[in-house]
C-alpha positions in Angstrom: 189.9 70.8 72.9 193.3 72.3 72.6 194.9 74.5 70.1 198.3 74.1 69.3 200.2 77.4 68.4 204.1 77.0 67.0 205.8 80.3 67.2 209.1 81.2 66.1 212.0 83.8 66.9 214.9 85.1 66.0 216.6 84.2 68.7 216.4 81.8 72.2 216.2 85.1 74.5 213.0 86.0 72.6 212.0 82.2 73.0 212.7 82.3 76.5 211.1 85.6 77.6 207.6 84.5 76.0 207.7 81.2 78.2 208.4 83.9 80.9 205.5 86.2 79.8 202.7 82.8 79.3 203.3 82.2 83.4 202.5 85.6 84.0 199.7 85.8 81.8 198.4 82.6 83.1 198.4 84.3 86.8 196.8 87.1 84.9 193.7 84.4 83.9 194.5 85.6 80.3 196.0 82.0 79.3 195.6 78.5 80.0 198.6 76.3 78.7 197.9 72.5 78.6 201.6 72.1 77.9 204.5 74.1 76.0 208.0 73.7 74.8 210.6 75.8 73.7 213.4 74.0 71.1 216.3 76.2 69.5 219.0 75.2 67.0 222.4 76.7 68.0 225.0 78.8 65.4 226.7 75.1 64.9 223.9 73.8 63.7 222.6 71.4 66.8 218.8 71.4 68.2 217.8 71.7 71.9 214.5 71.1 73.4 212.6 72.1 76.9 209.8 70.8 78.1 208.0 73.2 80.2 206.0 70.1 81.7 207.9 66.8 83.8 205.6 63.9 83.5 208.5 61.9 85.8 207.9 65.1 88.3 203.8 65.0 88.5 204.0 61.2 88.6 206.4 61.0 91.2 204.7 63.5 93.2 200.8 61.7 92.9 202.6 58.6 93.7 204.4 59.6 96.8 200.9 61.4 98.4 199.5 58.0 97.1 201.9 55.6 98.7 201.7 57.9 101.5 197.3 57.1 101.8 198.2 53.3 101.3 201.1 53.7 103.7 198.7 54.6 106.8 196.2 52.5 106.2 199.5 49.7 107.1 201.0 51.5 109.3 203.9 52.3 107.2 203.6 55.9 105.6 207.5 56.5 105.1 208.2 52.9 102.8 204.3 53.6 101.2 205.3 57.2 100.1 208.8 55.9 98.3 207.2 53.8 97.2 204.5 55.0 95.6 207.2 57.9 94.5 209.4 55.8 92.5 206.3 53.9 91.0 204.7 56.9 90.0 208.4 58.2 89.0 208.6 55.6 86.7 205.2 55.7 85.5 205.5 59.7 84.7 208.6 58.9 82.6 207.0 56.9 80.2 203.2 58.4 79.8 203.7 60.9 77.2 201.4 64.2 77.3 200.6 67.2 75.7 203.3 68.0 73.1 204.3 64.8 71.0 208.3 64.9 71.3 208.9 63.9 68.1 206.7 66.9 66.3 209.2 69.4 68.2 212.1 67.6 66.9 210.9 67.8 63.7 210.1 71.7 63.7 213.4 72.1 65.8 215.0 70.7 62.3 213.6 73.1 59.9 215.1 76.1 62.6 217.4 78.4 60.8 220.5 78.3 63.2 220.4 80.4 66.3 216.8 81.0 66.0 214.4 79.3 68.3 210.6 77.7 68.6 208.1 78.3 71.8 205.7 75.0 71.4 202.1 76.0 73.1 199.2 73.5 73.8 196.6 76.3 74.7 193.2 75.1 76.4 191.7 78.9 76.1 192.8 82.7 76.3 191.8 85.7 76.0 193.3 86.3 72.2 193.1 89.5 72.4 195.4 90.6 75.1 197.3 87.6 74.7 198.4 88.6 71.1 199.3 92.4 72.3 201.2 91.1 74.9 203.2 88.4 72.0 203.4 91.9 69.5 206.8 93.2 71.1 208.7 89.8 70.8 208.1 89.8 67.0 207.1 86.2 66.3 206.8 84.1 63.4 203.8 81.5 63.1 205.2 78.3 61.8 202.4 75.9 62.8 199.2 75.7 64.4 196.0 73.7 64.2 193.6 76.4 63.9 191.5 76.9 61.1 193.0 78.7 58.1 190.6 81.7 59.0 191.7 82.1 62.6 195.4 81.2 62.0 195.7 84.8 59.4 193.6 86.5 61.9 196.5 85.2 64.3 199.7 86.5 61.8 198.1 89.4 60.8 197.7 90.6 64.5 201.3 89.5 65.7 202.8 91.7 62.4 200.5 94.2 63.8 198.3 95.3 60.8 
């Protein structure tokens, strides 16, 4: 089962450079993401979200390599793959996974303006490094659905004490 870690900055760069850093840790082995997100509020007061992860992309691409398979079996590979692409296309766009949409919005809500959100849905990690690696950026923890035990062990180690 997934953990789901909500940390916050003062500031999209911050935001932006940890979604940076989890690719390059997830190389590294050190984390496996299920999904993430990144939402800021700008100094006028409006929120933006990112989703790291396109359902309408990974559909779109299964259905094409699908419609592709069904496509040579009739001698047609070129009409099976766009085919399949849009279907899957379509399909992508309305399955939902990982990070509900509406629980970013809502967090993205309660952002101070100009500050910013990173959203991760984490399958495992190393904690350890992970956390060192998260010290520089100075995060907040505004949500997360790990036990109360292992979310202060989490705070305490980002505020470095």
């Amino acid at each position: 089962m997934a953990d789901l870690v909500v940390l916050g900055f003062a500031d999209k760069e911050k935001a932006e450079s940890v979604l940076r850093l989890s690719k390059e840790l997830s190389r590294q082995e050190l984390l496996d993401l299920e999904d993430a997100a990144l939402a800021w509020r700008t100094m006028d007061g409006k929120i933006h979200t990112q989703q790291t992860y396109s359902t309408t992309a990974a559909g779109a691409a299964g259905g094409a390599l699908w419609g592709s398979l069904f496509g040579l079996l009739f001698l047609m590979p070129v009409f099976g793959a766009a085919v399949g692409a849009a279907t899957g296309a379509v399909a992508g766009k309305l399955t939902d996974i990982g990070i509900n949409d509406a629980f970013v919005k809502e967090i993205a809500a309660t952002l101070e303006p100009g500050h910013a959100a990173v959203f991760a849905l984490v399958r495992r990690s190393t904690p350890d490094r992970v956390r060192d690696a998260l010290r520089p950026f100075k995060p907040s923890v505004l949500r997360t659905s790990l036990t109360k035990e292992r979310e202060e062990e989490l705070v305490s180690a980002l505020q470095g004490s």
